[in-house]
N, C-alpha and C positions, 0 to 999 in steps of 0.2 A: 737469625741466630741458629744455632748449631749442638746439637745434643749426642753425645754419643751412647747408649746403652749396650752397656754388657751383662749377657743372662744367658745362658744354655736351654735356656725355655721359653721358642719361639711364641708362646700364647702373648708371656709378660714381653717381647718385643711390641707387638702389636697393638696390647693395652697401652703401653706406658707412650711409644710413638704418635698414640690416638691422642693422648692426656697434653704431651710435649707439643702436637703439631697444633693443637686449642688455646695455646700460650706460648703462640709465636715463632717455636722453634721448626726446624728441622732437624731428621732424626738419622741416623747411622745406628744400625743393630749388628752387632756382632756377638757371636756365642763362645769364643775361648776369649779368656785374657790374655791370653799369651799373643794372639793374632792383634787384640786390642792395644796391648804395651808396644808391640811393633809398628802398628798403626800413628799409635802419639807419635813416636819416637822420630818421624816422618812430619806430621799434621797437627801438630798438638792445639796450633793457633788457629785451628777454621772451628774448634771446639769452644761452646761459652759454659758448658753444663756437661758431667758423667754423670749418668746411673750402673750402679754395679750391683748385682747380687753379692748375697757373703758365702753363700754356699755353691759352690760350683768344682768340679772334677780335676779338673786340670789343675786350679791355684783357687784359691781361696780368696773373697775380696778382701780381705785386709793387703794380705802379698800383693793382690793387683795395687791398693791403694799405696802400698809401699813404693813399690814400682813404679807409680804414675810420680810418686813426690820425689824417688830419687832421679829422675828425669829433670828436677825440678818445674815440673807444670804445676802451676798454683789454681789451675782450673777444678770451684765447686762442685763438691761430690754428692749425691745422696745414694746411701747405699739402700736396698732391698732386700727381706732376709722372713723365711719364712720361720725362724725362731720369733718367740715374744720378745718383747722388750725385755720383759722384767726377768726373763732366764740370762738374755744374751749378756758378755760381758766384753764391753771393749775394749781393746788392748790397749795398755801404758806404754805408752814409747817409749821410756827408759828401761821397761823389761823385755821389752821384746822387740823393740828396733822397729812395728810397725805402725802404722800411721791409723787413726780413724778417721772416719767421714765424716763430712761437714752433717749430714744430720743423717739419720738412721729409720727406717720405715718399716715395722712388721706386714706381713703379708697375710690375709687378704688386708687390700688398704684402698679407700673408698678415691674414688676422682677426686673429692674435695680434698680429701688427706695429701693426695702428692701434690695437688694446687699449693693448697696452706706451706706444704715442706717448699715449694720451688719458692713462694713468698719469703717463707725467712728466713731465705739465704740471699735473694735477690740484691742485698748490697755487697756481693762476692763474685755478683756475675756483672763479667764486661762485656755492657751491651756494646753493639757494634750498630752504627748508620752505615745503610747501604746507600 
């Protein structure tokens, strides 16, 4: 299986690749969305799992996760965000046209945290036999 991460912060490449590559996947890092939106648009089927930050320079990840869905790629998302929970506010599709992520992860977030999150989505992700 196959993870793609998007983050402008080579550190969280590395962590979250370590975390992905301990639960089976393989990992693609990439630091713009915009390179990444490119990327699906091409690949989007060698992907079983996105991780996106929400705070990033270029586009923001909600727009990425906008992006990925009007591609229509139905590929599970967990985003990363170094806002708390309890500040952040995810955006209503009917106001703002973008999409949230299948689940949402404050930053700093323990190895077991992003386990537990990859768990309960895991009926969103299509395993693949090799």
């Amino acid at each position: 299986m196959k993870a793609l991460i998007v983050d402008d912060d080579v550190d969280i490449h590395e962590l979250l690749a370590e975390v992905l590559f301990s639960n089976n996947f393989d990992a693609e890092c990439m630091d713009s969305p915009v390179e990444a939106l490119a990327c699906l648009k091409q690949r989007s089927s060698e992907f079983q799992l996105i991780v996106t930050d929400i705070s990033m320079p270029e586009m923001d990840g909600y727009q990425f996760i906008h992006g990925v869905r009007q591609l229509g790629i139905k590929t599970p998302i967990i985003a990363v965000t170094g806002i708390s929970l309890a500040a952040l506010k995810l955006p209503v599709e009917e106001e703002s046209g973008r999409k949230s992520p299948d689940i949402c992860l404050s930053k700093p977030f323990s190895y077991e945290d992003f386990y537990n999150a990859i768990g309960e989505i895991s009926h969103l992700i299509e395993y693949k036999v090799s």
